[in-house]
N, C-alpha and C positions, 0 to 999 in steps of 0.2 A: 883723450888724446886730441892735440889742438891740432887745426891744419893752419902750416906757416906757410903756403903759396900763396907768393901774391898773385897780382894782376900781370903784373912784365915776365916775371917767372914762368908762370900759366902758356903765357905767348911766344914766350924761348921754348917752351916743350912741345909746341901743338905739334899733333902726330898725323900723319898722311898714312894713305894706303898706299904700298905699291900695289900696281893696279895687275902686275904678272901673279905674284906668289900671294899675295893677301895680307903681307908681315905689315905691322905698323911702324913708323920709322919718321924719326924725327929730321925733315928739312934740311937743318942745320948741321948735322951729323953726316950724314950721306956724301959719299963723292962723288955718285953716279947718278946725274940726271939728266932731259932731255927734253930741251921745247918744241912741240908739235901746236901746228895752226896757233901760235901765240900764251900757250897755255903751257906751266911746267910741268913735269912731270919726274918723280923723286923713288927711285930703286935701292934694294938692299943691299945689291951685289951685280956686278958687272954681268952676269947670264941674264937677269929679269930686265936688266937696260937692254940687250943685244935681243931678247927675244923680240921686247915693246917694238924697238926700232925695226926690225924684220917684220912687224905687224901689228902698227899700231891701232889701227880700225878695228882689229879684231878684239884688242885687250878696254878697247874705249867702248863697244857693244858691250862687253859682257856686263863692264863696269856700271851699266845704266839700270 
């Protein structure tokens, strides 16, 4: 089986962690995201953005 992904393809899919529930999730996909100290930050769903925002220090600790 050959792989047909290129390079740009590869870069339209990189996947993030949301940093509440652990789901991997594609950037570009998402409608729920939130800049803290200059840095993005990209959720699955509207609770794992409302939790980050309620405390985000805590979900940025665990994340390290």
């Amino acid at each position: 089986m050959q792989d047909h992904t290129t390079e740009a393809g590869a870069q339209a899919r990189r996947l993030v962690r949301d940093l509440v529930c652990g789901m991997e999730i594609e950037p570009a996909r998402t409608d729920w995201s939130h800049v803290y100290e200059g840095e993005t930050y990209y959720f699955c769903h509207p609770r794992c953005l409302g939790k980050f925002r309620a405390a985000p220090k805590l979900y940025l600790h665990v994340a390290r």
